[in-house]
C-alpha positions, 0 to 999 in steps of 0.5 A: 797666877795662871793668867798672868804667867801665862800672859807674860809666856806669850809677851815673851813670845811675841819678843822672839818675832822679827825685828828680834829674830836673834831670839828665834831659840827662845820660842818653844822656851816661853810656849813650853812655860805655857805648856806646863801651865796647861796642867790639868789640876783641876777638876769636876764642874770647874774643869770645863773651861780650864786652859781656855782662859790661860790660853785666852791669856797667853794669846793676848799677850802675844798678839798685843805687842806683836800686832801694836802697828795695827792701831797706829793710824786708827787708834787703839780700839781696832787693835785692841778688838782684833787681838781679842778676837784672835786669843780665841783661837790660842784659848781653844787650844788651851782648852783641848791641850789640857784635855790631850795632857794624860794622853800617850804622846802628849807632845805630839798631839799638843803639837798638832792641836797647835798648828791645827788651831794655826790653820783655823785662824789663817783660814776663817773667819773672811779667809782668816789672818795666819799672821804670828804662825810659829814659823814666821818668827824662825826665818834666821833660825837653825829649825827653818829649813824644816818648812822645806819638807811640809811648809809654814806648818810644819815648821810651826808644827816642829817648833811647837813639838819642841816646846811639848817635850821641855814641858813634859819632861820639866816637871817630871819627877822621874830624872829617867823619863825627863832626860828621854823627853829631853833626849827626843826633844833634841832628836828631832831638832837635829833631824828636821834640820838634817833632812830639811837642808838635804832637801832644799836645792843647790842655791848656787847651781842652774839657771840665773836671772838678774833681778833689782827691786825698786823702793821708791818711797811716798811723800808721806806715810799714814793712811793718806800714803797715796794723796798724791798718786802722781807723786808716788809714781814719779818716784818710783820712776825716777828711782828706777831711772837712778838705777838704771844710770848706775847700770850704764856706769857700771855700778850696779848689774844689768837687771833683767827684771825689775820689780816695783811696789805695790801701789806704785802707780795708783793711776791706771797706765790703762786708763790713762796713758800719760802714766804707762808713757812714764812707766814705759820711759822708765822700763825702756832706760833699764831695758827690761820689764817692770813689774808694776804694782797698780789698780785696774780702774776700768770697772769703777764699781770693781777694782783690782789690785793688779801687778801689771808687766810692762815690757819696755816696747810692748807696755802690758803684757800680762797682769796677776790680779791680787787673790787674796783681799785683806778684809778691813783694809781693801774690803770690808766686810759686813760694811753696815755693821762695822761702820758702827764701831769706827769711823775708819770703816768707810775708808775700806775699799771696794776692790774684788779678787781675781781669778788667776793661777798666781803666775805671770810670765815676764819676758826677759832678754835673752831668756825668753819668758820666766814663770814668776810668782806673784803674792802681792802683800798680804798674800804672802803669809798665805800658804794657798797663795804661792804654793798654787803658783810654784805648782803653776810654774813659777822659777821666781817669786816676787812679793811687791808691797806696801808698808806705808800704811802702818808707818815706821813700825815692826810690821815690815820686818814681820812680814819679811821674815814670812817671805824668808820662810816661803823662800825656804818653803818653795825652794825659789828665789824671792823678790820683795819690794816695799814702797817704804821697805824693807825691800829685799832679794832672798834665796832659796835657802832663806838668806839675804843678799840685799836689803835696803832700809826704811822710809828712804828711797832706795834701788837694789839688785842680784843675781840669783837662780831659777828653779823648776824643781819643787820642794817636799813641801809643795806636794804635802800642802795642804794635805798636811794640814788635813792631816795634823787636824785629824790627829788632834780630833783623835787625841782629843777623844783619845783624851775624852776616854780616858778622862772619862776611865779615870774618872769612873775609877777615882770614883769606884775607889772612893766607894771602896774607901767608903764601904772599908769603915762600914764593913769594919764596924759591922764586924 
């Protein structure tokens, strides 16, 4: 019964993620479900694995339906192994959450295990996958100003604390103790919110740019997305050519900056002209720079993943080379032995990582150059990616993307909602452009100002403010993480001691229990 409630604790988490992020309060609801089931009942050799398979359980549940636009183009096999894969990771928290249970403030060492176990899996194995953090699923909640004051973790941290305090006091036969649990519970909401809205800027105040996000779309959507270059990039031109005659008409504001998608020109403007003539005709109708999400070709056997900024009379002027590779898809690796396993392996790119700061510097009219962060795609749900960019000068963040690859699914507002989060984290305006959406333009404190729909081509634009000044979270992270690791080794000890004191003292009075009727008959 264990298994099964707590797989159906993690299904009903994974409903509270976007597209259904009006259930952000019911997060910590289904992970305190899955908290009391943690309940170390029982013991001696049995014990070893107890809460590693509730936690196995409960990740399956959650990842599964969370993470079903994985296998919509290669079956159900891959998606099915990388989410068991990944419930190793809520099964190891399982496993160390029962032995913290009858540690002093249980909830927040369970809390730290939690997010602990988060850093894990967005960190290894081949650079890790931190997609479905707690955080992600609290982009249109009250606690998300919280990963203003330590980021993506503690906002996981804060909603995992949450959960630990209703499954300790739930079950608590003491009405006194449950109310108090219950009582900081509330205490804690209330603060993080607080604090976490004093200390994010001022979304109205200081310098402002006008900026639009160009979704150009593809002919069709699949793993063959790109067939056709040519035709993708020339609808992306003539998307951006619309905007730029509603700009004339007055209908639309005169953008400064332009962001395009990624793999929006997948022909290299570099190698090949005719296409930077396009992309440069394109930028001289809206009269500001693009940000051209492309491939670097020069080097056949080593490809990058660039962000090129074309500037209307200069062509390209500086580029961010995507850091962050995302293994199975623009890399794979162990090629040998996973091409066994499906016949998509060899599909898989050969691309290799930059090397830059993460930072590209667009020159605008009238405002020189602008500092902008780049996390193309899959970097976004990086913490390392866009914090190093904010502390390398980035007043702006734009995260060019493409969705095409997984179809009309769920992954694109999954991966929004985590834009919305580092809006909220960094303190910066973000700009997000999908080659199929949802594209949208953010503010600093997490709320949309435009967004556009699915599949369809689409233009959009605002006006929003540049910030130089950083968040409490860009100068906690990742230290924080470090730090919250560490508390779960020292609970977990703390744990182990006390297991063991227990132990030894059920067992002393079991002899003494023993001995009572010896000595009685004795006498």
């Amino acid at each position: 019964m264990r298994t099964i409630g707590s797989a159906l604790s993690g299904y009903g988490l994974a409903d509270t993620f976007p597209p259904h992020d009006k259930l952000w309060w019911a997060a910590p609801v289904f992970l305190a479900f899955f908290f009391i089931l943690l309940r170390p009942e029982l013991r001696g050799a049995r014990r070893r694995l107890t809460g590693f398979w509730s936690g196995y359980a409960f990740g399956f549940g959650f990842f599964a339906p969370l993470l079903s636009w994985t296998g919509i183009f290669v079956g159900s096999g891959p998606w099915l192994a990388l989410c068991a894969f990944l419930s190793l990771y809520t099964g190891l928290f399982g496993w160390i959450a029962v032995r913290l249970w009858e540690v002093k403030f249980w909830p927040f060492f369970v809390a730290s295990a939690w997010t602990a176990c988060e850093w894990l899996r967005g960190s290894w194995p081949f650079g890790g996958f931190p997609w479905g953090r707690l955080a992600f699923g609290q982009a249109g909640g009250w606690l998300a100003p919280a990963a203003t004051l330590g980021g993506a973790s503690f906002l996981s941290f804060v909603v995992a604390l949450i959960a630990a305090g209703l499954a300790r006091g739930i079950p608590d036969k003491r009405p006194g103790r449950a109310w108090g649990v219950f009582a900081a519970t509330a205490a804690v909401l209330l603060g993080c919110v607080l604090v976490g809205k004093a200390a994010q800027p001022d979304p109205d105040g200081g310098r402002r740019l006008e900026v639009a996000a160009v979704q150009g779309g593809v002919p069709k959507l699949g793993l063959d997305f790109n067939d056709r270059p040519t035709a993708v990039l020339m609808m992306h031109v003539d998307e951006s050519l619309r905007l730029a005659g509603q700009e004339q008409a007055g209908a639309a504001p005169k953008a400064q900056l332009v962001v395009w998608p990624e793999n929006a020109s997948d022909i290299d403007p570099v190698v090949y002209p005719w296409a930077g003539d396009r992309i440069t005709g394109a930028a001289q109708a809206l009269g500001a720079p693009i940000l051209v999400g492309t491939l670097d070709t020069s080097d056949e056997a080593a490809p990058h993943n660039t962000v090129l900024v074309w500037d209307p009379q200069s062509g390209p002027v500086d580029r961010h080379d995507k850091i962050i590779l995302q293994p199975f898809g623009e890399y794979l690796p162990m090629r040998g032995f996973f091409r066994l396993f499906s016949p998509y392996a060899d599909r898989a790119g050969r691309f290799v990582p930059g090397t830059g700061d993460g930072v590209v510097r667009a020159p605008v009219a009238k405002g020189g150059q602008v500092p902008v962060g780049v996390a193309t795609c899959y970097e976004v749900i990086f913490d390392r990616a866009l914090v190093g960019a904010v502390r390398n000068g980035a007043q702006i963040i734009a995260v060019p993307t493409n969705n095409a690859t997984f179809g009309d699914s769920d992954m694109t507002y999954q991966q929004l909602a985590a834009s919305r989060i580092r809006a909220v984290e960094l303190g910066r305006s973000v700009v997000v452009a999908a080659t199929t959406g949802v594209s949208a333009i953010i503010l600093p404190d997490g709320r949309m100002v435009a967004e556009t729909g699915k599949i369809k081509p689409a233009w959009l634009a605002a006006d929003v403010p540049l910030r130089s000044e950083r968040t409490p979270a860009t100068y906690v992270l990742p230290w924080l993480d470090g730090l919250l690791l560490a508390f779960t080794f020292a609970g977990f000890v703390l744990g182990i001691r006390r297991g063991r004191l227990a132990q030894s003292t059920g067992l002393a009075q079991s002899t003494e229990q023993a001995e009572e009727p010896l000595e009685l008959a004795e006498k």
